[in-house]
N, C-alpha and C positions, 0 to 999 in steps of 0.2 A: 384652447383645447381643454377638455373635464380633464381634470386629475383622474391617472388612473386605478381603480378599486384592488388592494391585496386579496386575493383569495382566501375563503374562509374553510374553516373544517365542515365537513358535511354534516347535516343534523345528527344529533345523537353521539357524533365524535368527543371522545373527550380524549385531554392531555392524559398520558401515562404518568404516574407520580413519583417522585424521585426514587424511592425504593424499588420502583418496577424498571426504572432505568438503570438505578445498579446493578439489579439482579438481571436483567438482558443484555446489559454490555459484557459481563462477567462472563456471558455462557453465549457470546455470539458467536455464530459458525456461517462463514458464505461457501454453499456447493452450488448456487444455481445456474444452470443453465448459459445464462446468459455471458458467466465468465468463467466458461467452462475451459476455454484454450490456455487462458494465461493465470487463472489460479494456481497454476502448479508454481508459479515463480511468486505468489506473494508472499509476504512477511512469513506466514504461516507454514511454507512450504509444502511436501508431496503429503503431507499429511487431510489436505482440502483438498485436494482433488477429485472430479465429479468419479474419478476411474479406482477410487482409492477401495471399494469394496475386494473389486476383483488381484488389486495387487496385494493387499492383505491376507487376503484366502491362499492367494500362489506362496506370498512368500512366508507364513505359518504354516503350510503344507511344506513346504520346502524345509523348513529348521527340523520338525517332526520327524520326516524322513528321514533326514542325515540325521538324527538323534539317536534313531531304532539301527540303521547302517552301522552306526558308530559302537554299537555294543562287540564287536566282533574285536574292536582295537581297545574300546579305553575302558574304566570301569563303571558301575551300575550308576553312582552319583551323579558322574560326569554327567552320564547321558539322560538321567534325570533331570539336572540344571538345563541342562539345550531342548529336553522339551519342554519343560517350563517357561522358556523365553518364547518359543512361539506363540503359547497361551498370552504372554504377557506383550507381545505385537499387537495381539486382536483387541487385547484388551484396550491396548493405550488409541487404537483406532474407536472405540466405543466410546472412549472418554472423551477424543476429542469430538465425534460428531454429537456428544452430548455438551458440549463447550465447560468441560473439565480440565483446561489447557496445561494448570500447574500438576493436576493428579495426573494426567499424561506423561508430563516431563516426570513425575515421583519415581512412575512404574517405569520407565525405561531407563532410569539415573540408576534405579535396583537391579534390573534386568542386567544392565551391562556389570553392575559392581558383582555381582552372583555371578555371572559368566567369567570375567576377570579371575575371583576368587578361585573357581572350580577348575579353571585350566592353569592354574600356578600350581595349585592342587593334584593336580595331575600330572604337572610336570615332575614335580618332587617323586612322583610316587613312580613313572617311570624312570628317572633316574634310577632313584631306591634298586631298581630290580634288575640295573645292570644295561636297561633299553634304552639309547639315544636314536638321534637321527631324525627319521622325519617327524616322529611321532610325539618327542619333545619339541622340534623348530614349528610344528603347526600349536601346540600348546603356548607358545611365547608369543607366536604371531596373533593369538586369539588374545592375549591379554595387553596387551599392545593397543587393538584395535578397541577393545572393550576400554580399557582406562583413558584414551583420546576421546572416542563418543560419548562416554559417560562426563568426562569433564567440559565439552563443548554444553550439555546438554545442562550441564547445571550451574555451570558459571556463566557462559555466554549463549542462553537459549535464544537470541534474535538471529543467531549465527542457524539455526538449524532449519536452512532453505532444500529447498529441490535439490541445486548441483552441491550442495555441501552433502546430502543423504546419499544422493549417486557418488560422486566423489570417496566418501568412506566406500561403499559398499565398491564399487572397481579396486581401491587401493587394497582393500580387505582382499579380493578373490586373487588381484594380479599377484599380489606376494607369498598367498598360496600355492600360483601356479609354477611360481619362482621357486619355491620351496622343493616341492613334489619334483620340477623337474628340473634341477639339480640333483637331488640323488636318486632318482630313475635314469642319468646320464651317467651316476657313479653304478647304479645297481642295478643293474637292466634287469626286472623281477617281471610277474604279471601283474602280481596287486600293482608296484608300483605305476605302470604304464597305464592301469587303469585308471586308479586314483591322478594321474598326471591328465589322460585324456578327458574323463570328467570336470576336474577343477579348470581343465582350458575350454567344455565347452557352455560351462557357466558362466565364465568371466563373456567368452565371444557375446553369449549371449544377451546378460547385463549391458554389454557397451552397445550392441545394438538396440536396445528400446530405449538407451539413451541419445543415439543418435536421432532417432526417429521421431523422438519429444523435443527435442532441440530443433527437428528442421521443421516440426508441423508449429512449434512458439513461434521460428521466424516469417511461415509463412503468414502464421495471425495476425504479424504485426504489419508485415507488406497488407494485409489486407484492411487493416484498422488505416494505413498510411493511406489507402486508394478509396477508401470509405471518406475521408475528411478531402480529398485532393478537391473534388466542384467550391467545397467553401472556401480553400485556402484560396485557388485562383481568382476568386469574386472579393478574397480580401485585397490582396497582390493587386487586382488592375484600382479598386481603389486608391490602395497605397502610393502606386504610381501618380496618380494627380496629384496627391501631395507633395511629395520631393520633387514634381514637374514644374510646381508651384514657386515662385520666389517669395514672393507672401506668404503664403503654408509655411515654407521654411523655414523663416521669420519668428513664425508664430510657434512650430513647432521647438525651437533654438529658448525659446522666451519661457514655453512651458519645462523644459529639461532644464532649465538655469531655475525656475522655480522649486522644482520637486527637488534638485540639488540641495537648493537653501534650507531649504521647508524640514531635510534629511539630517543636514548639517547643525541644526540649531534644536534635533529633537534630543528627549534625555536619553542617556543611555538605561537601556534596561533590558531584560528575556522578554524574548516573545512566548511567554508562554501562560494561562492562564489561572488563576489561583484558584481556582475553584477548587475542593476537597475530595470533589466526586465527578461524574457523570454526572448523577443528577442534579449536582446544585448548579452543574455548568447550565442545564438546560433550563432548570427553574429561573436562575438569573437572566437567560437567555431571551424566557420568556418575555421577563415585566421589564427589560430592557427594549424589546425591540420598538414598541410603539414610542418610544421616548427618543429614540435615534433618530428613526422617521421623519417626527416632528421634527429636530434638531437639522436634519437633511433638506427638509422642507423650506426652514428659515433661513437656509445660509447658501441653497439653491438657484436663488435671484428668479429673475419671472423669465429668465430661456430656459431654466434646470425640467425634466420630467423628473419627479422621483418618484420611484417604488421598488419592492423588495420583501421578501418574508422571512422568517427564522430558516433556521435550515433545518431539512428533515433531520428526524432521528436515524429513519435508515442511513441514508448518505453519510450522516457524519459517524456512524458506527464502521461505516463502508471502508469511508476516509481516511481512521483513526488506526485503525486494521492492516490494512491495504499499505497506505505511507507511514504510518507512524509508528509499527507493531502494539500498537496499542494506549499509545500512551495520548490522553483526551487532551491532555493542558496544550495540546498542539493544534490543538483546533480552534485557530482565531477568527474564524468566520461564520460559525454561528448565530451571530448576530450580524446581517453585512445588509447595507442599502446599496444601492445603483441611483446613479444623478444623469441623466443623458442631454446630452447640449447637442445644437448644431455648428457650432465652431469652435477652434480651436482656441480664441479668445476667447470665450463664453464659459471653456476649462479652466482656463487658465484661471482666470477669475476667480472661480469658485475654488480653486484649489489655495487662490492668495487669502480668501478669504476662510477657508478653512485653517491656515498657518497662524492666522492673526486672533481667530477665536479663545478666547481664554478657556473655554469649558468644556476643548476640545485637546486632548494633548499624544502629540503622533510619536507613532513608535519605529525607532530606525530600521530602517530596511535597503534593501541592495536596489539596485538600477533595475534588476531583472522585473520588478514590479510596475515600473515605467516605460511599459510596451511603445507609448507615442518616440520612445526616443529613434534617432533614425541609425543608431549603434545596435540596438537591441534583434538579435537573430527570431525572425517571429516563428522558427520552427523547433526551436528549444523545447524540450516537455513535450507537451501534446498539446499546444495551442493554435498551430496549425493556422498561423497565420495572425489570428483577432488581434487586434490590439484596442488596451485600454490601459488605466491607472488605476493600482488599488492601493491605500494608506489604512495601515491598521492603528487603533488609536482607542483610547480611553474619553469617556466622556463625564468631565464633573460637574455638572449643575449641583442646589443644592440640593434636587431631589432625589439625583442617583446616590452623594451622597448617604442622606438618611436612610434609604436602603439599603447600605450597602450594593450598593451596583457602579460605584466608579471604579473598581479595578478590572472592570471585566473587558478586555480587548473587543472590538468592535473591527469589521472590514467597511472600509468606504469606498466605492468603484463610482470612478469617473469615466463615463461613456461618451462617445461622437455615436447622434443618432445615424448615421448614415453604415456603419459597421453596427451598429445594435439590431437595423433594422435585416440585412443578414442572417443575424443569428438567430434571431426570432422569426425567420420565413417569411417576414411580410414583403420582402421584396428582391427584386433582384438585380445585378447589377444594370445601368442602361435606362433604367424605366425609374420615376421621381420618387423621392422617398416620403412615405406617410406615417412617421414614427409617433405619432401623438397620444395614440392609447396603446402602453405596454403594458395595460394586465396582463397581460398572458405571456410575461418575456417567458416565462420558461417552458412556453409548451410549442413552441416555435419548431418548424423542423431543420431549421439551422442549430439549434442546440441536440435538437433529439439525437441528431448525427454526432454529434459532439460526444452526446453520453455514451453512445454504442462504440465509439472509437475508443471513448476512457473504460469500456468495461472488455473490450478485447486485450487493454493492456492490460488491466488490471491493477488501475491506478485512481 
């Protein structure tokens, strides 16, 4: 069979340069479309969501309001500072759809310390004049609530998801409601009952579009789960003739005592990548990848197909975002070949043979990376089934070497053409498999299914 050909960039394409990779990782923002349902749960929280215009305008109309309400209880300052924080809501919305992530986190770390401040402030000063009651207990409860989000938000900002923002904001209205009515039980007044019926039908209201975001995320995922179900079944009855198999078995027993070995004897080290930037990631990324290739190529034997490309820049911003809150050195795939056999021996091999390679050196990892094992749950994650083996590893010839390019983590995936040819649409189960040109493994519609499943989770 011809080897099959990587895809090239279209005429005129050129690589982005490392400074233009910094400066777009730095300021990237995903609102699209596509992972419109389950954005609201990623790293980033309610602050990306495709709906985030309209909840921003509600709820900076909303602080304004009760800002101008409030002149009747507290003084001119006060209610100066709470309208100043709704300005400084919209604002940290602008920052972030402009991918200003830490000036976002600035103005709301300020917001809530000036909010904090202003209601101790006010406490003191109702005191002073002889007024307790509610009107002190709502001032304590507001500085409470301000110095817990302000510290979440500047010590642990990975922490400030969807149900951590909901979360505050219920605990913030319900102990209001607590407040108010408590002493509208002690003071049965009019303001009080009113102020009591208002802050109950805030809070009702808040835990209702919470509920309603919760069950339309779960239905996402039932439906991301009923999107992958035709491939997983077409993996499942494969699977099945292997463990039907007593030889498969064998063989499959032989490759899992391998990968154990291969695991057991690597150095210990982070899987994490050294690179200093985003871009050097990708620059290295680059002038490594045709040197793996070859590397994949040579240690492939004459059953291996190999091919494989860098990984986009979108996706791995996607990826970095999405799993990792941002942090790049986690992204060891990058650089990843695919080797596809037709047997399980024909793996196995290549993987003994990859163990024994001096210029090849793997980096430890868990069982979960060795999907052939017949332990391994294939519906873990969102993998929905596939199974393969991937080995992350460094490569030192002396030419990555002199480059500088042998610290850079590399993905090896070892494929059974017969599940490749699945996910690449060229076949299906029943009917013989013709795996021999995967150019195009990834435009197959067994993966396209794949991505629309990983973008309704939003992973």
């Amino acid at each position: 069979a011809a080897a099959p050909v990587a895809p090239k960039p279209a005429a005129g394409q050129s690589r982005p340069t490392r400074e233009q990779l910094n400066k777009r990782f730095a300021s990237w923002v995903e609102y699209s479309s596509e992972s419109a349902h389950a954005v609201l749960f990623s790293s980033l929280g309610m602050w990306l969501s495709p709906h985030f215009p309209t909840i921003l305008i509600f709820l900076s109309l909303f602080v304004m309001v009760g800002a101008i309400f409030s002149l009747q209880h507290n003084s001119l300052a006060y209610c100066a500072v709470q309208l100043m924080n709704g300005f400084a809501i919209l604002g940290t919305g602008l920052l972030v759809f402009a991918g200003r992530r830490l000036a976002a986190r600035v103005l709301l770390f300020v917001a809530c310390a000036a909010m904090a401040a202003a209601s101790t402030g006010e406490a003191v000063v109702l005191l002073a004049r002889g007024r307790s009651g509610y009107h002190v207990a709502n001032m304590i409860t507001n500085v409470l609530f301000c110095v817990a989000v302000g510290t979440i938000l500047c010590v642990f900002p990975r922490w400030h998801s969807w149900r951590f923002s909901t979360a505050c904001f219920l605990s913030y209205y319900y102990a209001r409601v607590l407040v108010w009515g408590l002493f509208f039980a002690k003071r049965q007044t009019e303001v009080l009952q009113t102020a009591f019926s208002a802050q109950c039908d805030v809070a009702a209201l808040a835990a209702s579009c919470i509920l309603l975001v919760e069950i339309k995320y779960r239905a996402t995922l039932k439906r991301a789960h009923e999107m992958a179900r035709g491939d997983a079944s077409s993996y499942d009855e494969i699977w099945k003739t292997f463990v039907a198999d007593e030889i498969k078995i064998k063989a499959l027993s032989s490759l899992v005592d391998a990968y154990k070995a291969a695991m057991a004897g690597a150095e210990k080290r982070s899987k994490r990548q050294a690179a200093a930037s985003v871009g050097d990631l990708f620059d290295g990324a680059y002038a490594l990848q045709p040197l793996v290739v070859a590397k994949a190529e040579a240690i492939s034997g004459d059953a291996g197909v190999v091919y494989g490309n860098t990984k986009t820049v979108a996706r791995a911003f996607q990826k970095a975002w999405r799993s990792y809150g941002g942090d790049y050195r986690r992204l060891c795939d990058v650089v990843r070949v695919s080797i596809a056999f037709e047997t399980i021996d024909e793996l196995t091999a290549c993987l003994e043979r990859i163990v024994a390679d001096d210029e090849l050196e793997l980096i430890p990892q868990g069982m979960e990376k060795c999907r052939f094992d017949p332990e391994y749950a294939p519906y873990a994650g969102q993998f929905v089934g596939y199974r393969d083996l991937q080995l992350g590893a460094t490569f030192k010839s002396a030419e990555t070497r002199d480059r500088g390019l042998d610290q850079h983590i590399v993905e090896i995936q070892l494929h059974l053409r017969v599940f490749e040819a699945i996910k690449t649409g060229h076949v299906t189960v029943g009917l013989p498999v013709h795996t021999t040109n995967l150019a195009g493994w990834r435009m197959g519609s067994g993966h396209r299914t794949y991505v629309s499943c990983r973008n309704l989770r939003c992973s």
